[in-house]
MARGU-205187 format. One record per atom (N, C-alpha, C): x, y, z; residue in three letters; atom name. Coordinates in nm, 4 decimals. Last residue first. Layout:
      east     north        up  code  site
         X         Y         Z   ALA    CA
...
// end
This chain:
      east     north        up  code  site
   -1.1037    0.7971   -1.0504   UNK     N
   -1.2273    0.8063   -1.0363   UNK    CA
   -1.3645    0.7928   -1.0924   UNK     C
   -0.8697    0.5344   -1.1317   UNK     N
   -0.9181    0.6833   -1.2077   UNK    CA
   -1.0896    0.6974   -1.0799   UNK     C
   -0.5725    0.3875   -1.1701   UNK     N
   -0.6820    0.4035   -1.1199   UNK    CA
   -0.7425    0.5203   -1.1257   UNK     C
   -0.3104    0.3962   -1.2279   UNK     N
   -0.3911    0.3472   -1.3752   UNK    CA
   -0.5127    0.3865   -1.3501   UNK     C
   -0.0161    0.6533   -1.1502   UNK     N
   -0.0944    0.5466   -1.1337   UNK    CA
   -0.2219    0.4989   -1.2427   UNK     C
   -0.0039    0.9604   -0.9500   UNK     N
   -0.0345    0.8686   -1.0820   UNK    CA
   -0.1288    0.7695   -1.0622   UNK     C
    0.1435    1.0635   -0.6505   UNK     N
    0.0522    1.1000   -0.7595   UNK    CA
    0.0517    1.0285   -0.8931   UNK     C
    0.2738    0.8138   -0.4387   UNK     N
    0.2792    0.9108   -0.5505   UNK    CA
    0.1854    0.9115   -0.6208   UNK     C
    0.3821    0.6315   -0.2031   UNK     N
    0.2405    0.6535   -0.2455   UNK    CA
    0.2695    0.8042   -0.3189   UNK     C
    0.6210    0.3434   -0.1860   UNK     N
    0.5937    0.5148   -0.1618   UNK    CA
    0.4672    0.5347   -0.2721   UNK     C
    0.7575    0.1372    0.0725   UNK     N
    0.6385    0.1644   -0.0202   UNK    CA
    0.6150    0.2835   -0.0135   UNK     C
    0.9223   -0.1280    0.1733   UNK     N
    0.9298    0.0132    0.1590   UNK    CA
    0.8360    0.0287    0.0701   UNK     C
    0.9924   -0.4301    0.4402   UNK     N
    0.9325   -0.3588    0.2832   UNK    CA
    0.8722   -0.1737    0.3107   UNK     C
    1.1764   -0.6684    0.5973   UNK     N
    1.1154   -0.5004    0.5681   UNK    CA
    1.0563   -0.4981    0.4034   UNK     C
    0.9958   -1.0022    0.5983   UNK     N
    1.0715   -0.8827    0.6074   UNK    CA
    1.0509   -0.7581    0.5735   UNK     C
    0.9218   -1.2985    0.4253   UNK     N
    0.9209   -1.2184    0.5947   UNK    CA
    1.0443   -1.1520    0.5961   UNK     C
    0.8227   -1.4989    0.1926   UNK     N
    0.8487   -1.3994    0.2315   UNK    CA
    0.8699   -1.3490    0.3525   UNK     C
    0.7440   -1.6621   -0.0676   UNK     N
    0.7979   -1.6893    0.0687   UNK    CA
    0.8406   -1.5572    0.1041   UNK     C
    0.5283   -1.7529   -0.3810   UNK     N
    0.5674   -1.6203   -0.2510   UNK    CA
    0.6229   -1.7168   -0.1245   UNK     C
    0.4660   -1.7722   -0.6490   UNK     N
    0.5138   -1.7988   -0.6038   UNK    CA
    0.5941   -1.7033   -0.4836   UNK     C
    0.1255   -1.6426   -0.8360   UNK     N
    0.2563   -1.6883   -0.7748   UNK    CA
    0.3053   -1.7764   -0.6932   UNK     C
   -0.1705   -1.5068   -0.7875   UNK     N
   -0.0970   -1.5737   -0.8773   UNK    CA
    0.0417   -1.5486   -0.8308   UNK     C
   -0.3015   -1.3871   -0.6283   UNK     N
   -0.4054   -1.4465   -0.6790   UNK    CA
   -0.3016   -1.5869   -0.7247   UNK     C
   -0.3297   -1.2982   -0.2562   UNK     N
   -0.2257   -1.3057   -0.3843   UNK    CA
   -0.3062   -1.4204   -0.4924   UNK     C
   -0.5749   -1.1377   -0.0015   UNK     N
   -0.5359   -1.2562   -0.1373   UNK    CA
   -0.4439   -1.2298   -0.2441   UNK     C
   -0.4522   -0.9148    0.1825   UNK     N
   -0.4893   -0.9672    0.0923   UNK    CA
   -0.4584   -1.1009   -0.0065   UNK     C
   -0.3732   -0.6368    0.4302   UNK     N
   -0.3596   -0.7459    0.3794   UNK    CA
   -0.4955   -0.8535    0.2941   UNK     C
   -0.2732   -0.3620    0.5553   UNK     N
   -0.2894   -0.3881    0.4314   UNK    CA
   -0.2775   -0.5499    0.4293   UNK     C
   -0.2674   -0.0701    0.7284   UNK     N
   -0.2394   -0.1998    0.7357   UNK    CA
   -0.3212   -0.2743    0.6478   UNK     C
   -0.0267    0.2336    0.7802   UNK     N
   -0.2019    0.1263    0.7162   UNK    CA
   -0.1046    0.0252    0.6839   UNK     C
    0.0048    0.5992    0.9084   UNK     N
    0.0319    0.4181    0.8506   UNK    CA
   -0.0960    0.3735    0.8417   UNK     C
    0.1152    0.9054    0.9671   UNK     N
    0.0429    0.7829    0.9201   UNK    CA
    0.0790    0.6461    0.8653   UNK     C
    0.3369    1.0418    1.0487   UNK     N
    0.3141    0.9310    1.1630   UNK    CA
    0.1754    0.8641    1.1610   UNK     C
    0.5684    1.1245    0.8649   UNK     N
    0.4234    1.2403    0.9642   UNK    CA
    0.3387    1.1057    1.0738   UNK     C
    0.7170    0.8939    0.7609   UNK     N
    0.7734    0.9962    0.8810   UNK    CA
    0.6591    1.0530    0.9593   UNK     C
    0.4782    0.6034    0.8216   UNK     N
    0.5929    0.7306    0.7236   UNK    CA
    0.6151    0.8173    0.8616   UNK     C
    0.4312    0.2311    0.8057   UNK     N
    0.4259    0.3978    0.8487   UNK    CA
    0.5452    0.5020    0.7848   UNK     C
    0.3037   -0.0983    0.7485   UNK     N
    0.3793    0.0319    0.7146   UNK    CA
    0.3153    0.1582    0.7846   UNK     C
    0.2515   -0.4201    0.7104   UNK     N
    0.2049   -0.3019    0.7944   UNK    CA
    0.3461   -0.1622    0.7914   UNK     C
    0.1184   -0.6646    0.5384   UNK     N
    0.1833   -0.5507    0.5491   UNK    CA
    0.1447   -0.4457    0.6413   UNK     C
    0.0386   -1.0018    0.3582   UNK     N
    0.0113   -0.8585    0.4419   UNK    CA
    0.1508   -0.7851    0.4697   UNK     C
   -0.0890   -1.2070    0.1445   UNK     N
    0.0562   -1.1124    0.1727   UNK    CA
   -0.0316   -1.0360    0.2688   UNK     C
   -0.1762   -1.5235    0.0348   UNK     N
   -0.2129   -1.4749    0.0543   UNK    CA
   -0.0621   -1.3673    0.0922   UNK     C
   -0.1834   -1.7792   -0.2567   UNK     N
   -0.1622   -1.7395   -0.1442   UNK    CA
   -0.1919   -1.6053   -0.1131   UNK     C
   -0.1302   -2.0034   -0.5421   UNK     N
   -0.2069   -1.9217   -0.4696   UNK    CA
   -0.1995   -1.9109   -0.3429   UNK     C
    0.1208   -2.0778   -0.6075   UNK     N
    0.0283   -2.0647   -0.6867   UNK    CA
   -0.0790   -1.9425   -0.6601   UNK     C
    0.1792   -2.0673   -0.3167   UNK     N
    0.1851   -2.2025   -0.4115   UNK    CA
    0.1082   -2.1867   -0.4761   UNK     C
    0.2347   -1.7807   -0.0563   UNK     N
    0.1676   -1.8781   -0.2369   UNK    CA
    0.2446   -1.9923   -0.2823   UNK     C
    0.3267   -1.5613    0.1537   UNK     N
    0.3118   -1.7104    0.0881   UNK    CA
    0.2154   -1.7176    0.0073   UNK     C
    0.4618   -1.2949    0.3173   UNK     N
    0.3881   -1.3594    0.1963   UNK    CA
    0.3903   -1.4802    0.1673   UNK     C
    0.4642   -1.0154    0.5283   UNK     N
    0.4939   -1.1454    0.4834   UNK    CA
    0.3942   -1.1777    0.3957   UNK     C
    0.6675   -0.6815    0.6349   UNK     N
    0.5711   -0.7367    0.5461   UNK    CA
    0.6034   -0.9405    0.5590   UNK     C
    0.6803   -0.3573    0.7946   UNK     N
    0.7485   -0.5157    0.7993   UNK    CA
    0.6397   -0.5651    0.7046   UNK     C
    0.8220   -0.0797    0.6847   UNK     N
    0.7492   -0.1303    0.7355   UNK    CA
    0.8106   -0.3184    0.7350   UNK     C
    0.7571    0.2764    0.5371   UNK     N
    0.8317    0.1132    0.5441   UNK    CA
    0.7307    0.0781    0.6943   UNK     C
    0.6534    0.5091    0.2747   UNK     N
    0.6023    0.4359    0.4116   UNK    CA
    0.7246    0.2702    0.4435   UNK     C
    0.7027    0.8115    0.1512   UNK     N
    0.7488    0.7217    0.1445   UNK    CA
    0.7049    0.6040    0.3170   UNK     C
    0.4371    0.9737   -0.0040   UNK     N
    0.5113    0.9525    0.0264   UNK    CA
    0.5916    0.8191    0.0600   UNK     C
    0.1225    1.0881    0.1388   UNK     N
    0.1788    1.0776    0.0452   UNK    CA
    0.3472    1.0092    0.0482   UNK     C
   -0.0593    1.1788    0.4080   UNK     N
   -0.0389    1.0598    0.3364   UNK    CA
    0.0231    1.0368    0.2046   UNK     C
    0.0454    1.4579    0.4308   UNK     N
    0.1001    1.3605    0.4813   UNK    CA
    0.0680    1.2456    0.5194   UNK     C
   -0.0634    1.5648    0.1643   UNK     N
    0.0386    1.5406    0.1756   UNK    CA
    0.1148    1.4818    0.2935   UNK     C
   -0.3364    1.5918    0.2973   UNK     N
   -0.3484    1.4951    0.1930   UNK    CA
   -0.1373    1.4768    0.1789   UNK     C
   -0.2437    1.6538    0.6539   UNK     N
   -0.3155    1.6884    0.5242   UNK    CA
   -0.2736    1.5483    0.4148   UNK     C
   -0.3546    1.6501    0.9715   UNK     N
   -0.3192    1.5903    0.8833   UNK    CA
   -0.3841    1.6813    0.7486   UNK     C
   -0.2620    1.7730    1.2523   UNK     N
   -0.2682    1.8468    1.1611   UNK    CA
   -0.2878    1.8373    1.0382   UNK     C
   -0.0331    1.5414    1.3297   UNK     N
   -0.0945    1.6581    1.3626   UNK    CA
   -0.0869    1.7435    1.2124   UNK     C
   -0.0628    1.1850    1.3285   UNK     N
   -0.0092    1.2962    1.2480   UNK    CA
   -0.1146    1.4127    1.2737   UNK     C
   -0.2239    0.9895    1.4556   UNK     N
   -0.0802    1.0560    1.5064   UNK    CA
   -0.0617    1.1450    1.4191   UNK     C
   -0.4393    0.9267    1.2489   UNK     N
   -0.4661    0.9771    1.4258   UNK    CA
   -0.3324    1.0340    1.4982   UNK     C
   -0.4678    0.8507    1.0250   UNK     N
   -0.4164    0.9577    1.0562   UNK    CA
   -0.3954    1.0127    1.1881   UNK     C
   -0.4249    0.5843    0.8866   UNK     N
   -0.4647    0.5948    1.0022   UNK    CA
   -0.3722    0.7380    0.9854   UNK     C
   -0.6058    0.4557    0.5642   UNK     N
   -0.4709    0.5088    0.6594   UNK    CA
   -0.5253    0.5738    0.7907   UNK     C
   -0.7700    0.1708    0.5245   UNK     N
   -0.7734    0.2100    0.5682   UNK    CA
   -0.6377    0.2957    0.5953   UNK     C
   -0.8727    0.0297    0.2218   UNK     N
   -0.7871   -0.0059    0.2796   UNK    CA
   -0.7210    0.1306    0.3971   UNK     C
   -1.1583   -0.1037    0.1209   UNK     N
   -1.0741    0.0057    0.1319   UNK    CA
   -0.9518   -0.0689    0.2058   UNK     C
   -1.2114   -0.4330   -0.0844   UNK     N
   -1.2985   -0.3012    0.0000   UNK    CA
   -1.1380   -0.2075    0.0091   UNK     C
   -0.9617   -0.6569   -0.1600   UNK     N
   -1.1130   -0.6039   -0.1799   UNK    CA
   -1.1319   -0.5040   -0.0907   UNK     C
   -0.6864   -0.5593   -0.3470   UNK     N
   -0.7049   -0.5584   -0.1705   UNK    CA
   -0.8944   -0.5716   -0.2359   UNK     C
   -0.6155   -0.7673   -0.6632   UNK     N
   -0.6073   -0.6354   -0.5509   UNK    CA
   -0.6537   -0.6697   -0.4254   UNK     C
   -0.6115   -0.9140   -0.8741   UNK     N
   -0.7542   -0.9138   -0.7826   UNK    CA
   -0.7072   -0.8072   -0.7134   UNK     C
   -0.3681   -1.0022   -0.9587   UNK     N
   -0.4717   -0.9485   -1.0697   UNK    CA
   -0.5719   -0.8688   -0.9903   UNK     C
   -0.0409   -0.9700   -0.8904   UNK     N
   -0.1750   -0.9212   -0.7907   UNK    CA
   -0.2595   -0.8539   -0.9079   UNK     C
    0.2071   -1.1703   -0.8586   UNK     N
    0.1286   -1.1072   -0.9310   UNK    CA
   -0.0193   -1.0888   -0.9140   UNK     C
    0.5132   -1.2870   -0.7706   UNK     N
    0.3935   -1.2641   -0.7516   UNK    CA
    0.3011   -1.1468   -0.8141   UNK     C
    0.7705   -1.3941   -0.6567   UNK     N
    0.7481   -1.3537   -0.7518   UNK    CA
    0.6049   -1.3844   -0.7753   UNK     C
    1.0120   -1.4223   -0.4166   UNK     N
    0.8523   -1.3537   -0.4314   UNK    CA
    0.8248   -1.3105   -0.6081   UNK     C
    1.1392   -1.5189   -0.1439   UNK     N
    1.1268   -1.5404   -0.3071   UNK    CA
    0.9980   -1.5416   -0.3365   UNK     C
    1.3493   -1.3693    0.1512   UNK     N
    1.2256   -1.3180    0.0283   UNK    CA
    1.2821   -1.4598   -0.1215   UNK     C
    1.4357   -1.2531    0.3927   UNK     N
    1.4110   -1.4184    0.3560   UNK    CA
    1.2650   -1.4205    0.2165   UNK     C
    1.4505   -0.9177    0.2632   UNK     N
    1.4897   -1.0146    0.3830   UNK    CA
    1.5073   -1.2040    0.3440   UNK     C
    1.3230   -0.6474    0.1234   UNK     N
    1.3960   -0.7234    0.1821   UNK    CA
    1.4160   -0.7938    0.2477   UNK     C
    1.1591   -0.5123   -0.1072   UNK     N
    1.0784   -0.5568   -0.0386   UNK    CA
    1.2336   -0.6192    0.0252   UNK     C
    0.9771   -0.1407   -0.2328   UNK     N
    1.0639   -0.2574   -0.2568   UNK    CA
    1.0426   -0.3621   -0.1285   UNK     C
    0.7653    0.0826   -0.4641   UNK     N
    0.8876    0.0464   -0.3730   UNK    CA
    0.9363   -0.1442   -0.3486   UNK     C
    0.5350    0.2470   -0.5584   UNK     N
    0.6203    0.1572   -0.5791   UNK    CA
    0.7271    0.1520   -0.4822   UNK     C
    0.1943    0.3304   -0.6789   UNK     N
    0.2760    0.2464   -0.5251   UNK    CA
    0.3483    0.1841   -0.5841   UNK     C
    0.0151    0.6186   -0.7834   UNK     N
    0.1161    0.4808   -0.7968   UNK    CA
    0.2024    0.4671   -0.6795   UNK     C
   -0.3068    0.6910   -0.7618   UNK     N
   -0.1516    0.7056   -0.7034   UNK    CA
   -0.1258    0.5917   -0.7723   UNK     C
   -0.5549    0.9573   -0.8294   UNK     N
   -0.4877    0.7936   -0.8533   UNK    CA
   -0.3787    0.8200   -0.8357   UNK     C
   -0.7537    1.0946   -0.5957   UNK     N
   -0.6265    1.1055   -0.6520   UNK    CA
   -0.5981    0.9629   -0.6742   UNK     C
   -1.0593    1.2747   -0.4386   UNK     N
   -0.9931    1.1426   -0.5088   UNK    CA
   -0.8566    1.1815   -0.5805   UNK     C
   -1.2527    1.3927   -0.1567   UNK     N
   -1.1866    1.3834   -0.3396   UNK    CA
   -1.1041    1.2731   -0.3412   UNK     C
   -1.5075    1.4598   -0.0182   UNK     N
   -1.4452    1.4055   -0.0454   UNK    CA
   -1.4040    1.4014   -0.1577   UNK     C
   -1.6378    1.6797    0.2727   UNK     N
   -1.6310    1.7147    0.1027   UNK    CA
   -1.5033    1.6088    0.1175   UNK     C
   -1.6860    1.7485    0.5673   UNK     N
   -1.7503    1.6197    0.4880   UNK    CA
   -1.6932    1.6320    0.3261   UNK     C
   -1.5750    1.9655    0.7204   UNK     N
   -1.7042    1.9713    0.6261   UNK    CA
   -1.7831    1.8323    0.5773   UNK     C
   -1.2224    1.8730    0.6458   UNK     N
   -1.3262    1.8878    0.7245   UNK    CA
   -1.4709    1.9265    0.6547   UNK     C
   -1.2040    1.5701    0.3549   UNK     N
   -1.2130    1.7092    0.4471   UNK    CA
   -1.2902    1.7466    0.5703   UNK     C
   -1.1420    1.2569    0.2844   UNK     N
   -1.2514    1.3530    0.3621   UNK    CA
   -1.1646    1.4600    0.3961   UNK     C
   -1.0145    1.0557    0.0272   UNK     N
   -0.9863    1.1469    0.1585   UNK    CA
   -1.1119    1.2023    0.1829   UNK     C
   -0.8356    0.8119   -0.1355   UNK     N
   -0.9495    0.8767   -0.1056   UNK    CA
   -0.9356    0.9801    0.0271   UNK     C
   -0.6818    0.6817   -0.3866   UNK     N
   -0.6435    0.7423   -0.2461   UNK    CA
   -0.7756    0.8680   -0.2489   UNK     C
   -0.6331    0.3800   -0.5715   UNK     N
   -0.7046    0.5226   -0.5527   UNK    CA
   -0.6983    0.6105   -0.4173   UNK     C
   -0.3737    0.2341   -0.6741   UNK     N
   -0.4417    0.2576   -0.6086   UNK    CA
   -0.5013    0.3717   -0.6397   UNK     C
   -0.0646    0.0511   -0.8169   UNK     N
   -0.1814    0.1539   -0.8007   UNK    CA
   -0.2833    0.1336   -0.6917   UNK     C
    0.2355   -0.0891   -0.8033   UNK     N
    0.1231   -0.0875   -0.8325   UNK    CA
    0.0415   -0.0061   -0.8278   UNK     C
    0.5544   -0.2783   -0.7302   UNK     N
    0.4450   -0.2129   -0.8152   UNK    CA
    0.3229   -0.2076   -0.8583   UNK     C
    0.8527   -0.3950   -0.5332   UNK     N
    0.6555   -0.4019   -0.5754   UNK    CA
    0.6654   -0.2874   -0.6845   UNK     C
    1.1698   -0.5434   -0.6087   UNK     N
    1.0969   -0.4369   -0.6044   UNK    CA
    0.9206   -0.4999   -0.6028   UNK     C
    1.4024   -0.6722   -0.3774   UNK     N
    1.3285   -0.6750   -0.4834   UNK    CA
    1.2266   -0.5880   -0.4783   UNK     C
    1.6461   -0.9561   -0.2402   UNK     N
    1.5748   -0.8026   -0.2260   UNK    CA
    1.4891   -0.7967   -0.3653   UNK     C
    1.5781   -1.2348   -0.2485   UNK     N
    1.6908   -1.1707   -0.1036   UNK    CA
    1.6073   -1.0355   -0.1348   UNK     C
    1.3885   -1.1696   -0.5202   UNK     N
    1.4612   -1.3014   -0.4518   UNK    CA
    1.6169   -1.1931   -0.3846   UNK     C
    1.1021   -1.0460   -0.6451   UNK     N
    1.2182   -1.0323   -0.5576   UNK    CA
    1.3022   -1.1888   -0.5144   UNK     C
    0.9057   -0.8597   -0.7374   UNK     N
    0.9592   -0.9773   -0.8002   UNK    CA
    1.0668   -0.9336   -0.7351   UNK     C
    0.4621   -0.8233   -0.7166   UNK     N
    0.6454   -0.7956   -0.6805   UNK    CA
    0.7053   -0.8996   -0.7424   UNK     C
    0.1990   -0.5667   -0.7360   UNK     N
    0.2854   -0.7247   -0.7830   UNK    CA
    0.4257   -0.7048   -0.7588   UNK     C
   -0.0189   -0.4626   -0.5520   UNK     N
    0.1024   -0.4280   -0.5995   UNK    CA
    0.1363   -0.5945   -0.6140   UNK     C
   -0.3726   -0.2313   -0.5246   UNK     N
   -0.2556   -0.3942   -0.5952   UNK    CA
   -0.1220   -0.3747   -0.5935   UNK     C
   -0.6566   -0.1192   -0.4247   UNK     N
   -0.5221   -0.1687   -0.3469   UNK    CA
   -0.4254   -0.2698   -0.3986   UNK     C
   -0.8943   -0.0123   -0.4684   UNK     N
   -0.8197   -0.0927   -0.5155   UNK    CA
   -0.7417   -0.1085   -0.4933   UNK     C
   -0.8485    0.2553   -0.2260   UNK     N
   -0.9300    0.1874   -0.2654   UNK    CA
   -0.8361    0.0877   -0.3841   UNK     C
   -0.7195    0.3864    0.0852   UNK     N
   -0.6793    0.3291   -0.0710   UNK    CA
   -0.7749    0.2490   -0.0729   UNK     C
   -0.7980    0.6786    0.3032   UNK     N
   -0.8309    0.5239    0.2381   UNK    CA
   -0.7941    0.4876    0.1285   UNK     C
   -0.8379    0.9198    0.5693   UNK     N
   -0.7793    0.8372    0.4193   UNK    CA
   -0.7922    0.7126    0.4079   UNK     C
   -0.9948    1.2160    0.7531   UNK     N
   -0.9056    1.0909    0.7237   UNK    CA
   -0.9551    1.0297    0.5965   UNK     C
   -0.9543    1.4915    0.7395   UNK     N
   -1.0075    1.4101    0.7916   UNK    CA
   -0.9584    1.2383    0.8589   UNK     C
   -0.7093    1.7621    0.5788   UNK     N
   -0.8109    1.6326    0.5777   UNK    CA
   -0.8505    1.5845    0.7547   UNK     C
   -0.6484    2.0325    0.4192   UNK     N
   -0.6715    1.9332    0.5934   UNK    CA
   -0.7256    1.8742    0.5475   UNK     C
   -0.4025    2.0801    0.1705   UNK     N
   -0.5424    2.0590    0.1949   UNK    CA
   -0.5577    1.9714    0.3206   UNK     C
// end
């Protein structure tokens, strides 16, 4: 299916890592067609996180508003080439409370840039992180 362009709505992943370590979480993945006609798919986001990492953190609150993918390099974009596997560089801090961002891309040559309040944890972080956007997930239309 061509799309337009894409957006994760609720945007959460909680991680638990010390040197390496995995995220997990959901989202809604929104899209436009040509025409204007928009649909919806709940995904699950899981993957992992490496480097000067102690991250044990837990994302009640999520990303607020969308969270933008950029389709502008990928020819020809369809809903399947925002799907998949994205890396990237990521950092995080909390004392309790803190904040994480992230910037990731996939092979077809979408990416998004993702950053947000961590509600709950303990976060030091700076390094690669891998994140793959699959059909599931808790989030529902």
């Amino acid at each position: 299916m061509a799309i337009e362009e894409a957006w994760l709505e609720d945007f959460h992943v909680s991680s638990f890592a010390i040197i390496a370590g995995t995220m997990q979480g959901d989202a809604l993945l929104v899209f436009v067609e040509p025409g204007g006609t928009s649909g919806t798919v709940p995904v699950h986001l899981g993957g992992g996180r490496a480097g000067i990492v102690l991250d044990l953190a837990w994302d009640v609150e999520g990303h607020k508003g969308v969270v933008p993918i950029d389709v502008a390099e990928v020819k020809d974009p369809m809903v399947s080439d925002v799907m998949g596997r994205y890396d990237g560089s990521g950092s995080a801090g909390a004392l309790l409370l803190g904040g994480s961002r992230r910037k990731l891309s996939n092979d077809a040559g979408a990416s998004f840039y993702e950053q947000h309040f961590v509600a709950l944890g303990l976060s030091m972080f700076v390094g690669f992180e891998w994140l793959n956007i699959e059909p599931g997930g808790n989030d529902g239309p």
